[in-house]
C-alpha positions in Angstrom: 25.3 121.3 -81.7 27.4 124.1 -80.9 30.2 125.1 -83.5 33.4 125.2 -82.2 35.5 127.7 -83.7 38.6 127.3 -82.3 38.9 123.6 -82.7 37.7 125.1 -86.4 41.0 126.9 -86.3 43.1 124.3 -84.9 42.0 121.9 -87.2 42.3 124.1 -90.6 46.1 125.2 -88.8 46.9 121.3 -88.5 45.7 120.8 -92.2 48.0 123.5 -93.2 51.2 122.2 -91.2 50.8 119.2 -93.0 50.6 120.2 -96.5 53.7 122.5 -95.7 55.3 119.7 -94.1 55.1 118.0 -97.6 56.2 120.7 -99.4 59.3 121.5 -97.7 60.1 117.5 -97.4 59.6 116.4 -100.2 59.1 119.7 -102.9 60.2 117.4 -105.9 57.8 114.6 -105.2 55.1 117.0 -104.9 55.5 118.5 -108.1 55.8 114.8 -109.9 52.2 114.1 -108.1 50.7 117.8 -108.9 52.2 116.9 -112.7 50.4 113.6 -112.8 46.9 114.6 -111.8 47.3 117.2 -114.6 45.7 114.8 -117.2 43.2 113.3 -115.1 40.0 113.8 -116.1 37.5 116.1 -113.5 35.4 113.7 -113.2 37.8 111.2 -111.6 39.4 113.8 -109.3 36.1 114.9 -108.2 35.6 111.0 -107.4 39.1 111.2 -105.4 38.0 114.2 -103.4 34.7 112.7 -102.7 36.2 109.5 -101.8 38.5 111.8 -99.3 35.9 113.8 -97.8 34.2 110.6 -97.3 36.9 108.7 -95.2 37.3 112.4 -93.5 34.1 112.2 -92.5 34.3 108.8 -91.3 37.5 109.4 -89.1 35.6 112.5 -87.6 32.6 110.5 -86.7 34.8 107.4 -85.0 37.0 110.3 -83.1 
């Protein structure tokens, strides 16, 4: 299997369109989510970015 950097590139852009897309939409909203993940413990955020990579992977693999 053959690494494909520029679909690499495309992908980490598209990721980054997205967040910014947030930000600028909705900059208030985001700060009320960032502010409630604050007292989450890291155990149960590292369980949410698990579960996230998970259905990431998942999407890739049905693509």
């Amino acid at each position: 299997m053959n690494f494909d950097f520029d679909l690499f590139l495309r992908a980490l852009g598209l990721a980054f369109v997205i967040e910014g897309l947030c930000w600028a939409l909705f900059p208030s909203g985001m700060r009320r989510a960032l502010l409630s993940l604050l007292p989450l413990p890291a155990s149960r955020l590292r369980l949410a970015g698990l579960a996230a990579m998970g259905i990431g992977l998942l999407a890739i693999g049905l693509a």
